[in-house]
N, C-alpha and C positions, 0 to 999 in steps of 0.2 A: 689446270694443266701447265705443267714449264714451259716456257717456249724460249727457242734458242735466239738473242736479240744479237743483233748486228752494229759496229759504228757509221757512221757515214765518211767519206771522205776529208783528208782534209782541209781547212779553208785556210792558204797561206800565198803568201808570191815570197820571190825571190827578198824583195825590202821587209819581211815580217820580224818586224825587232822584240816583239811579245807575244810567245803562244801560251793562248788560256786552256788547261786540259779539264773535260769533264771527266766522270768514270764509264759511263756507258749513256746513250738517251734511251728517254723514259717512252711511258707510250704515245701519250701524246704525241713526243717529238717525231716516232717511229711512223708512227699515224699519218701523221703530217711530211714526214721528212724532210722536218724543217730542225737544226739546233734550238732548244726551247723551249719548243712547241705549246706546252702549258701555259697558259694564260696567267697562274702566280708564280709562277720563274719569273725571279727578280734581275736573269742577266744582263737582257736588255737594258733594262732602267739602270744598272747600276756601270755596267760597262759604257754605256753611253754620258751618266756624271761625269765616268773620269774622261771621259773624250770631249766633252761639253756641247754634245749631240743629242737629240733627243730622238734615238732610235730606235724605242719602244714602239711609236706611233705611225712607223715606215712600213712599207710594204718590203717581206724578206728579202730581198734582193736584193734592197739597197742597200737594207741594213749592213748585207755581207761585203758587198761595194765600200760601207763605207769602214768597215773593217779592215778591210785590204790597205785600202789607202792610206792609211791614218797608222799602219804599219801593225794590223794585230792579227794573229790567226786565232783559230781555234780546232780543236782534235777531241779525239778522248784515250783515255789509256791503255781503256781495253778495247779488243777489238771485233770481240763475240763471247755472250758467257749464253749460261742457262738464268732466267729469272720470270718470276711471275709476279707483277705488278709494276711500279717503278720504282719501289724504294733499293739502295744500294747494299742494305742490311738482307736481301733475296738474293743476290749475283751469287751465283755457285758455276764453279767450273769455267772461271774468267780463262779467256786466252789475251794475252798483252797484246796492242800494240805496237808496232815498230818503231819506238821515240826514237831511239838515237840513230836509225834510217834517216827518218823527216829529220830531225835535227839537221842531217850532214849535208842538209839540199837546203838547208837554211841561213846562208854565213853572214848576214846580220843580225842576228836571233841574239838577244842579249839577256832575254829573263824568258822562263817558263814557270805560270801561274797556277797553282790546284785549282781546284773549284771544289771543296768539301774533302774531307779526312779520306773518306776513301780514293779520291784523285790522286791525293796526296799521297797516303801511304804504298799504293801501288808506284803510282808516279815515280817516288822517289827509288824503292825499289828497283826497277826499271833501268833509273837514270845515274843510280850510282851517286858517287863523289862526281861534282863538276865543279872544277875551276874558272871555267869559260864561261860558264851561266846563275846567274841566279835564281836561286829556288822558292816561290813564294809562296805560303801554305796560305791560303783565303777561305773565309766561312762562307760555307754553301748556297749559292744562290738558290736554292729548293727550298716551297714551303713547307717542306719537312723540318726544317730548320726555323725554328721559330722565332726566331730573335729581332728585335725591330730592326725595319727597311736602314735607319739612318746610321744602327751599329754597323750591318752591313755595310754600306756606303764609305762609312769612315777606314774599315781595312781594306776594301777594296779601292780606296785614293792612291796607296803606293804604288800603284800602277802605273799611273800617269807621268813616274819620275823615267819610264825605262819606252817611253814615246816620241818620237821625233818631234819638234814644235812646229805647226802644222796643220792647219784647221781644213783645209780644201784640197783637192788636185790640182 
């Protein structure tokens, strides 16, 4: 059966210099109501490389704690579709997001990240031509996406350039 999935809120403050967009969470994450939630979602590990945090192994709240701080959000693009399982290759009847809403509550927001083709391709949609921000298409943290953890790792380093320098509160 379809079931209509929902995004969660977003995770930003006011100093959010980098918002990471997924496409929608999966079930696990829904399940959990945690960003993630799956246990081989590579985000954690790989977002916490470029922060040089190891916030795979935190309890969620810190994790998100130390996202904030460290100047990162995270959202998703869409904001409810229809899908059955979690692959993004099932989303039928996506409703967007309201980016450039969040954007306009975010004025030190300097780059906004994909997180897989479909982030991306909707994302960009969405987002237009922007001048003010940079757009960076990144391969999928989902083990849908097969490619090894270190390829991963290595595009998701650009990251790091669009971060306040900054290790603590």
């Amino acid at each position: 059966m379809t079931e209509r999935a929902s995004h969660f809120p977003p995770v930003v403050t006011p100093d959010t210099r980098l918002l990471i967009l997924g496409s929608l969470p999966g079930d696990a994450s829904l399940k959990a109501a945690q960003y993630y939630a799956h246990p081989q979602n590579a985000l954690w590990r790989l977002i916490g490389g470029v922060l040089g945090e190891d916030l795979a192994q935190q309890p969620y709240a810190h994790r998100l704690e130390r996202l904030k701080a460290r100047g990162v959000g995270l959202w998703d693009v869409i904001a409810s579709a229809e899908r059955t399982g979690s692959l993004d290759t099932a989303i039928r009847l996506p409703v967007h997001a309201d980016l450039p809403g969040l954007i306009a509550t975010l004025p030190n927001l300097r780059a906004v990240a994909f997180n897989g083709g479909k982030a991306a391709q909707l994302g960009r949609r969405i987002l237009g031509d922007r001048s003010d921000l940079t757009l960076i298409d990144l391969p999928s943290s989902s083990p849908a996406l097969t490619k090894p953890f270190a390829w991963k790792a290595e595009s998701w380093a650009v990251l790091a350039a669009f971060l306040p320098d900054r290790r603590h509160p």
